[in-house]
PATI-751066 format. One line per field, with one value per atom (N, C-alpha, C): residue number from 1; x, y, z; residue in three letters; atom name. Coordinates in steps of 0.05 Angstrom, whole numbers. Each point is the difference from the previous one (the first is absolute). Layout:
BEGIN
seq <- c(NUM:...)
xx <- c(X:...)
yy <- c(Y:...)
zz <- c(Z:...)
type <- c(ala:...)
atom <- c(CA:...)
This chain:
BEGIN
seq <- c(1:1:1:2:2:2:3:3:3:4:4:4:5:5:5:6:6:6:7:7:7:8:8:8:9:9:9:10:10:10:11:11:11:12:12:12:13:13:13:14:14:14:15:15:15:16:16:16:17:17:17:18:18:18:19:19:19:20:20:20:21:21:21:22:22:22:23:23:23:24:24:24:25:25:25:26:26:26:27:27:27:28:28:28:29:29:29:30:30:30:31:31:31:32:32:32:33:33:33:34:34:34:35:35:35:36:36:36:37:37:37:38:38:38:39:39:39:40:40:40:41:41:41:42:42:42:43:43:43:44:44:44:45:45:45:46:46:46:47:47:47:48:48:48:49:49:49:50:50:50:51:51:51:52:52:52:53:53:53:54:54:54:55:55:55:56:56:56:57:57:57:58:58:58:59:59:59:60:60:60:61:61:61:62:62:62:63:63:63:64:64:64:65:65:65:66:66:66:67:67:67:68:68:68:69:69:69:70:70:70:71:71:71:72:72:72:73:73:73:74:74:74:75:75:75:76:76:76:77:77:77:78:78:78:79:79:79:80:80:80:81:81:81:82:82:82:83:83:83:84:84:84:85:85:85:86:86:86:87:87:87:88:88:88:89:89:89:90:90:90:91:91:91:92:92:92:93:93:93:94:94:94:95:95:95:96:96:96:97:97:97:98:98:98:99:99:99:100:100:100:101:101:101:102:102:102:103:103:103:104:104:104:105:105:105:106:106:106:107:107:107:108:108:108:109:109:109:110:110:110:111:111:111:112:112:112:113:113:113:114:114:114:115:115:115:116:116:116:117:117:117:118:118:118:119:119:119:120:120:120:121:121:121:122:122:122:123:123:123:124:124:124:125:125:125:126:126:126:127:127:127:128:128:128:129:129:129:130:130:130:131:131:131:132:132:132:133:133:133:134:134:134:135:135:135:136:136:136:137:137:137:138:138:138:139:139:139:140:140:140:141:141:141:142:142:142:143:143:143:144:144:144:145:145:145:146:146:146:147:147:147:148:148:148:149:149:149:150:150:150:151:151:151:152:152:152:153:153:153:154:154:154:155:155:155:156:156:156:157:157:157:158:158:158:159:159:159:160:160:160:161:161:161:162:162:162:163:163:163:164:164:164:165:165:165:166:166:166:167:167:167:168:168:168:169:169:169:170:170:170:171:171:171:172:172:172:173:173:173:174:174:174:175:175:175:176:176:176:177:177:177:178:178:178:179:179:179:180:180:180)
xx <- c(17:-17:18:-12:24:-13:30:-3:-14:13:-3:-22:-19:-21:-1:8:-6:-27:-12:-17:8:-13:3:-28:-14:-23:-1:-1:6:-29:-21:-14:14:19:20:8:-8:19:18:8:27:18:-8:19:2:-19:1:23:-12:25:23:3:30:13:-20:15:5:-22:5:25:10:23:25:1:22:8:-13:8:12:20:20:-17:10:-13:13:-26:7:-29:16:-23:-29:-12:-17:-25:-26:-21:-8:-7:-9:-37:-11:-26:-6:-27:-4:-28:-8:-21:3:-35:6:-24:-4:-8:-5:-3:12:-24:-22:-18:6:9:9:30:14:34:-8:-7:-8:-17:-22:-5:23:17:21:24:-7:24:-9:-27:-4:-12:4:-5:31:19:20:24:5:20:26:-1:25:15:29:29:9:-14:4:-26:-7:-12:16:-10:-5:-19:0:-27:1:-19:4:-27:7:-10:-25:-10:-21:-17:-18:-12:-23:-20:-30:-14:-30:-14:16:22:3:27:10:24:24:29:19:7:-13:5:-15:-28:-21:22:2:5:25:18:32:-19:-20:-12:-14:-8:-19:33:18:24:12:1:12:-21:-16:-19:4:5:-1:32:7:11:16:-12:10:14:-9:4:26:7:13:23:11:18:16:-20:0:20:27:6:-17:4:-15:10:-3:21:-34:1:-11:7:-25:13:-13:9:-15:18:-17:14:-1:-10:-9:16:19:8:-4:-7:-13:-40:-8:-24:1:24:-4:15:15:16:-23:-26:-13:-21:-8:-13:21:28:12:29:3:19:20:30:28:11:24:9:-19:-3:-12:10:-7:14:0:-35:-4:6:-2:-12:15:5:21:-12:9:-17:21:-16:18:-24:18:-15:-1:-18:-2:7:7:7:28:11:19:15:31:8:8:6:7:19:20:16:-9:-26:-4:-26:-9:-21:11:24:12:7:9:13:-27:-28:-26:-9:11:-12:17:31:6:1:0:-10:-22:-16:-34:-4:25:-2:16:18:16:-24:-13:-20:-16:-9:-22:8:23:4:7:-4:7:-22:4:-30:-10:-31:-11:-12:-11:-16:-19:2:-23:-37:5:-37:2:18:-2:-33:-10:-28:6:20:7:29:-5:8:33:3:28:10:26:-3:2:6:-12:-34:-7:-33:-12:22:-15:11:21:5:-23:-2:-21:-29:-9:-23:2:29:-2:2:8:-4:-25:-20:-27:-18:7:-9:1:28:-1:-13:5:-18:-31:-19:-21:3:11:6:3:10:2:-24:-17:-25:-14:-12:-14:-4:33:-1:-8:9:-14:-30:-12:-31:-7:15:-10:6:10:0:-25:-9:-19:-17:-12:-30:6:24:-2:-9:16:-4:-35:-9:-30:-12:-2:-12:3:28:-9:-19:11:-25:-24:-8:-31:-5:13:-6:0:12:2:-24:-15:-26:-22:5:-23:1:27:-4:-21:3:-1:-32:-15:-24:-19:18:-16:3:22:-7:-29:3:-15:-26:-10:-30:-5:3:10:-21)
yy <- c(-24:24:25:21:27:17:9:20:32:2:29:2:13:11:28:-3:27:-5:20:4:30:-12:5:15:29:0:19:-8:3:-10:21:-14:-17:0:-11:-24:-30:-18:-5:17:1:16:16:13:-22:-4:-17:-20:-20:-16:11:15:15:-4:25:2:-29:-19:-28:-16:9:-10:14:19:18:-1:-15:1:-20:-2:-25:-25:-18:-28:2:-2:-7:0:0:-5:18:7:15:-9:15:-2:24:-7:30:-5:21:-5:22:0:14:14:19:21:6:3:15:29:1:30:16:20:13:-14:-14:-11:-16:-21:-20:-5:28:3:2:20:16:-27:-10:-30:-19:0:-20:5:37:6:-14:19:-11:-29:-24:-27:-3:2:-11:12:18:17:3:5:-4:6:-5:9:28:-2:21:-4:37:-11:26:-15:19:5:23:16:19:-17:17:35:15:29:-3:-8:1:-22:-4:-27:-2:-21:4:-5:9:-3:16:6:12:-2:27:9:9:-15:-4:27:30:11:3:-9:-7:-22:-22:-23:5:24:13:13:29:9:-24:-17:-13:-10:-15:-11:22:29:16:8:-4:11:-16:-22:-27:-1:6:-4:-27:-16:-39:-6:15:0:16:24:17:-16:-21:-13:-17:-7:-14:12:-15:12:2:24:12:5:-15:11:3:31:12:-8:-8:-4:10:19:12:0:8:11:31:13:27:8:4:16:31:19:11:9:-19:-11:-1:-23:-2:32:7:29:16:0:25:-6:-28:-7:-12:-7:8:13:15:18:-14:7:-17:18:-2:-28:-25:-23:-23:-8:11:-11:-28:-7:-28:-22:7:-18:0:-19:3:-2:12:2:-12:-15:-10:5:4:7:-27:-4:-12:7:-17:-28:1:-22:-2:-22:-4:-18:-20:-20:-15:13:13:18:11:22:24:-4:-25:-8:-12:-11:-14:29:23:20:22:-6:9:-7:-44:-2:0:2:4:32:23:24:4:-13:-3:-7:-25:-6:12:15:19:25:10:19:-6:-31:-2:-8:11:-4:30:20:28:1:20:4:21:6:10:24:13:18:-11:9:-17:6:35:-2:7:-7:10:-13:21:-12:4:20:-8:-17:-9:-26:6:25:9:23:15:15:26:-6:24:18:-37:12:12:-15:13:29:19:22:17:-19:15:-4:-13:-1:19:9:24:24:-2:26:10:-23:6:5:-10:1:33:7:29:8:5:12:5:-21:-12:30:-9:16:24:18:33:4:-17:3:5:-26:5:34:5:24:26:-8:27:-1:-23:-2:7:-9:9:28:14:27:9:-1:6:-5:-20:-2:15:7:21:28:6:29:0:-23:3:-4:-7:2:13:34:20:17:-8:19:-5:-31:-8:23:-11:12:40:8:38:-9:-14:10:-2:-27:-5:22:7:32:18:8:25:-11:-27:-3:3:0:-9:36:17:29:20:-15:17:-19:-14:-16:11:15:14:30)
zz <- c(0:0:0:-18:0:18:16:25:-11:-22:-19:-15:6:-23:-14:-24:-15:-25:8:-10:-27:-17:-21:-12:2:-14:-21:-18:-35:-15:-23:-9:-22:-13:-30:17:-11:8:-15:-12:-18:36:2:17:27:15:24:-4:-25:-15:8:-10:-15:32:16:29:17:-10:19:-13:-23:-19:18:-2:4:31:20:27:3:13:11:0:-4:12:26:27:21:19:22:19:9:-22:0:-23:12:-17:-19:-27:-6:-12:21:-6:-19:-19:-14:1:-11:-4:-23:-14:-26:-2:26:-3:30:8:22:32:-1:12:6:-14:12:9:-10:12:23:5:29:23:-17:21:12:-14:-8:24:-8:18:36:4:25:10:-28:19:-5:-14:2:3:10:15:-17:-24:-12:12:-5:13:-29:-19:-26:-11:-6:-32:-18:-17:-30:-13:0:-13:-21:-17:-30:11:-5:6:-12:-29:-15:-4:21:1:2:-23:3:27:12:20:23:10:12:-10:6:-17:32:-25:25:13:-5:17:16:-4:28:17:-15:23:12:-15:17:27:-3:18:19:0:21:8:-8:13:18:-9:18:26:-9:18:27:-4:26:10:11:18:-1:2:3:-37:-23:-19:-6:9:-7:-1:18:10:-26:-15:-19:-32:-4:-21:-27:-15:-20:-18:-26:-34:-17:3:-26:-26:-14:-21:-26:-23:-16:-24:-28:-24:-7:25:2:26:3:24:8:-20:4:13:-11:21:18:19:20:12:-8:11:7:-16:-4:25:9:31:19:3:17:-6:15:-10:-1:-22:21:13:13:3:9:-4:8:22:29:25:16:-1:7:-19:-24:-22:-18:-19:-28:-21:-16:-25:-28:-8:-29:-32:-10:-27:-14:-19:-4:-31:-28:14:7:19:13:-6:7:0:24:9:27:21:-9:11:11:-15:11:30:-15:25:24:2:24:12:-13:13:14:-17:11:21:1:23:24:4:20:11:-28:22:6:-10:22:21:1:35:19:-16:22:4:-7:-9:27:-12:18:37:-1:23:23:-23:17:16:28:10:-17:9:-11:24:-9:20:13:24:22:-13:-3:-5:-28:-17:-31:-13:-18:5:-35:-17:-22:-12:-28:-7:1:-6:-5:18:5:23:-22:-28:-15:-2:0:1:35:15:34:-7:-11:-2:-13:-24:-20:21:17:11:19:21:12:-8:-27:-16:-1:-10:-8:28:26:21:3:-2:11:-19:-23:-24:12:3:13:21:24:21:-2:-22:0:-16:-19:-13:26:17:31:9:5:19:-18:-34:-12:4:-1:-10:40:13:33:-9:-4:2:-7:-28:-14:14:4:19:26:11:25:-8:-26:-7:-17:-4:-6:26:18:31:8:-8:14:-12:-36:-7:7:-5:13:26:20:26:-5:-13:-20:-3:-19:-19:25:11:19:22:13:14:-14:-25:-22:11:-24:8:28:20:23:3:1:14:-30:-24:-18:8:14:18:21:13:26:-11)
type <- c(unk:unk:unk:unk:unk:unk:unk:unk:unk:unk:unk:unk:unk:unk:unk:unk:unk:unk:unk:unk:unk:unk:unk:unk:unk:unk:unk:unk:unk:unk:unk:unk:unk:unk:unk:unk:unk:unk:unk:unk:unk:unk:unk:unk:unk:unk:unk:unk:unk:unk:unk:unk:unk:unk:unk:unk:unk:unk:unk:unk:unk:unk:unk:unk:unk:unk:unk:unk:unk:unk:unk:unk:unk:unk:unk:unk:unk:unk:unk:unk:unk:unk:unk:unk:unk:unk:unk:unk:unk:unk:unk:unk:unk:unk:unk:unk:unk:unk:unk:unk:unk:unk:unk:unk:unk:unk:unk:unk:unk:unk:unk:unk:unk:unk:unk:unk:unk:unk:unk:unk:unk:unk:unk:unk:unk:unk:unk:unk:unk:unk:unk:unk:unk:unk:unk:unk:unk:unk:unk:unk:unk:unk:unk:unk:unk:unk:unk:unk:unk:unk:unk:unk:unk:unk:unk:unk:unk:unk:unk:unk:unk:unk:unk:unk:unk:unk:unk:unk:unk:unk:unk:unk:unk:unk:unk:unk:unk:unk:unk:unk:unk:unk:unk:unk:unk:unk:unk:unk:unk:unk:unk:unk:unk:unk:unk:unk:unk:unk:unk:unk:unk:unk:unk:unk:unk:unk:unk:unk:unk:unk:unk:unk:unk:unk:unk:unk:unk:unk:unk:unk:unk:unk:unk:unk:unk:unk:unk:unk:unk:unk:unk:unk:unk:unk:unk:unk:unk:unk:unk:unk:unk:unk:unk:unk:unk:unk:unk:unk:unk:unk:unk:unk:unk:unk:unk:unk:unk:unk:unk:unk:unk:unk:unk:unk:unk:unk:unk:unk:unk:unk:unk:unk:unk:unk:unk:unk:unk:unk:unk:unk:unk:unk:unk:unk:unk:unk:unk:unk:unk:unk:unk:unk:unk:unk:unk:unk:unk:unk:unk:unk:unk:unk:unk:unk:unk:unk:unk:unk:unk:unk:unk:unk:unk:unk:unk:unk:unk:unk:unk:unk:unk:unk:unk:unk:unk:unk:unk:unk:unk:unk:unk:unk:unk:unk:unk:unk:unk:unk:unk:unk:unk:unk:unk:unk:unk:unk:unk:unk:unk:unk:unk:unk:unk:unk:unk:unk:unk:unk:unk:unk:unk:unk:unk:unk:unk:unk:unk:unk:unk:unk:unk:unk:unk:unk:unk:unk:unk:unk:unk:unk:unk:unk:unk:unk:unk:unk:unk:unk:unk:unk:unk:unk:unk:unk:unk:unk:unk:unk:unk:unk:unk:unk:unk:unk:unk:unk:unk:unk:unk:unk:unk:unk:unk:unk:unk:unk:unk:unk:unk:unk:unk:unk:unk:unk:unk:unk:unk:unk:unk:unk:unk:unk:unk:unk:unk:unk:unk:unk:unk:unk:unk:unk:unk:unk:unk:unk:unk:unk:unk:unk:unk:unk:unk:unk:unk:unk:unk:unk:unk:unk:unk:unk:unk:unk:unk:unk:unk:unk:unk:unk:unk:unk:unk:unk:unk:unk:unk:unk:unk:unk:unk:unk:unk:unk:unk:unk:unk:unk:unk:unk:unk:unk:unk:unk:unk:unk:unk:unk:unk:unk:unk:unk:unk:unk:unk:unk:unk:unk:unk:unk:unk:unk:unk:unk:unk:unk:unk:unk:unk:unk:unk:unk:unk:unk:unk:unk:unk:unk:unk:unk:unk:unk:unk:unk:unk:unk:unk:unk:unk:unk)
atom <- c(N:CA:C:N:CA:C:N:CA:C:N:CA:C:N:CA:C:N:CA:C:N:CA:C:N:CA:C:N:CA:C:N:CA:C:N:CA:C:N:CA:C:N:CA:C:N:CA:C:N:CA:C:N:CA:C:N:CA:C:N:CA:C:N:CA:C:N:CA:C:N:CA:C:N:CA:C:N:CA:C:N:CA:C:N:CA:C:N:CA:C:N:CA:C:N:CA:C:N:CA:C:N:CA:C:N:CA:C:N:CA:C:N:CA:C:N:CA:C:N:CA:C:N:CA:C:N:CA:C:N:CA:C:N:CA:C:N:CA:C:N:CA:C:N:CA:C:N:CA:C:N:CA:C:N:CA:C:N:CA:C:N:CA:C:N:CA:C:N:CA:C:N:CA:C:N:CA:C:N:CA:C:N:CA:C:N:CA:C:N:CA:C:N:CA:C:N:CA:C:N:CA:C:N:CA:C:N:CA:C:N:CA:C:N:CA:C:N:CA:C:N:CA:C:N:CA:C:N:CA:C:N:CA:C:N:CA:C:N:CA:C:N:CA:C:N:CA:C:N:CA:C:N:CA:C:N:CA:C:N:CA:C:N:CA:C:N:CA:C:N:CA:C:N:CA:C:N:CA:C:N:CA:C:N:CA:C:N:CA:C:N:CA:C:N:CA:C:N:CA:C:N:CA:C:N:CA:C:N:CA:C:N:CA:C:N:CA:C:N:CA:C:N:CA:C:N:CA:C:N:CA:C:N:CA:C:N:CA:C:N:CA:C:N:CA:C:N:CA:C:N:CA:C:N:CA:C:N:CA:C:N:CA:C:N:CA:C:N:CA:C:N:CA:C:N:CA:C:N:CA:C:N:CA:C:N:CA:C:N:CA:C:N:CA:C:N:CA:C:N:CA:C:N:CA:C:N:CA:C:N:CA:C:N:CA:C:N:CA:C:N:CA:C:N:CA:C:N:CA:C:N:CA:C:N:CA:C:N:CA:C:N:CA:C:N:CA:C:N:CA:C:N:CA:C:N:CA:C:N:CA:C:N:CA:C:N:CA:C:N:CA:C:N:CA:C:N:CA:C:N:CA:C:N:CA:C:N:CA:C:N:CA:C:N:CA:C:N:CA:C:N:CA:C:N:CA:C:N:CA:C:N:CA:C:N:CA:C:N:CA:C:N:CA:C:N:CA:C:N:CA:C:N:CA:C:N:CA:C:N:CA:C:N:CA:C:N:CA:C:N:CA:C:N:CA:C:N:CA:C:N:CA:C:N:CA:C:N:CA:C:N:CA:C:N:CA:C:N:CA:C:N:CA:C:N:CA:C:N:CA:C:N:CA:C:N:CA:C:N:CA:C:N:CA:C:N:CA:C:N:CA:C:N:CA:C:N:CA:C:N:CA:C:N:CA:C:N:CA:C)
């Protein structure tokens, strides 16, 4: 029985192939997925030790099933090789540098994937932020950017309804002494 499971979720079984070709013969399993629903099931009955994930994938697409993996905690743990023919795609929903995760273009050669998957698992072993609630610490920047943004909008629009409650309270004076 193999100690190692990498999971593999690719809809092309030309590619899965390719990647189940290109890994060492040894003591490991490589399970497969061919679209982001059943990667993502896959992930949580069978705990890979790796996966690989192609970015563009029918029913639920591998940057949903990257976000639900970051999102968890018990997952994050898990080495991660992005894998696309668009690297720009993935740049444009997560920024680089790629800190947790490695990214290989596709297509690739065996070289380049042994060297994907061992910086994924050095990757996946940095800590991470305790309450990071986004996927990257580019995007937690860009989410406190937009927080404050959010935050100086608030205090303009609190102003405004102060400076209309004094006029209210002006007119309703004005009304109440011209009733009189």
């Amino acid at each position: 029985m193999a100690s190692h499971k990498i999971l593999v979720i690719d809809d092309s079984r030309v590619i899965r192939n390719m990647v189940r070709d290109m890994l060492p013969k040894g003591n490991f399993q490589v399970l497969e997925a061919k679209d982001g629903v059943e990667g993502l099931n896959c992930i949580r009955q069978e705990r890979p030790n790796l996966i690989m994930l192609d970015f563009l994938l029918p029913r639920m697409s591998g940057w949903e099933v990257f976000q639900q993996i970051q999102s968890q905690t018990d997952l994050q743990s898990i080495p991660l090789v992005l894998m696309s023919g668009r690297r720009e795609e993935v740049a444009e929903k997560i920024p680089e540098p790629f800190e947790y995760f490695e990214f290989i273009e596709k297509p690739f050669e065996q070289k380049e994937l042994i060297e994907a998957i061992k910086s994924a698992m050095a990757k996946a072993r940095l800590p991470r932020p305790r309450a990071a609630t986004s996927a990257t610490p580019a995007a937690a920047a860009t989410g406190s950017a937009d927080v404050d943004a959010l935050n100086q909008k608030i205090q303009k629009m609190q102003a405004e309804i102060d400076a209309l409650k004094k006029q209210m309270a002006q007119l309703l004076a004005f009304v109440k002494q011209k009733l009189k």
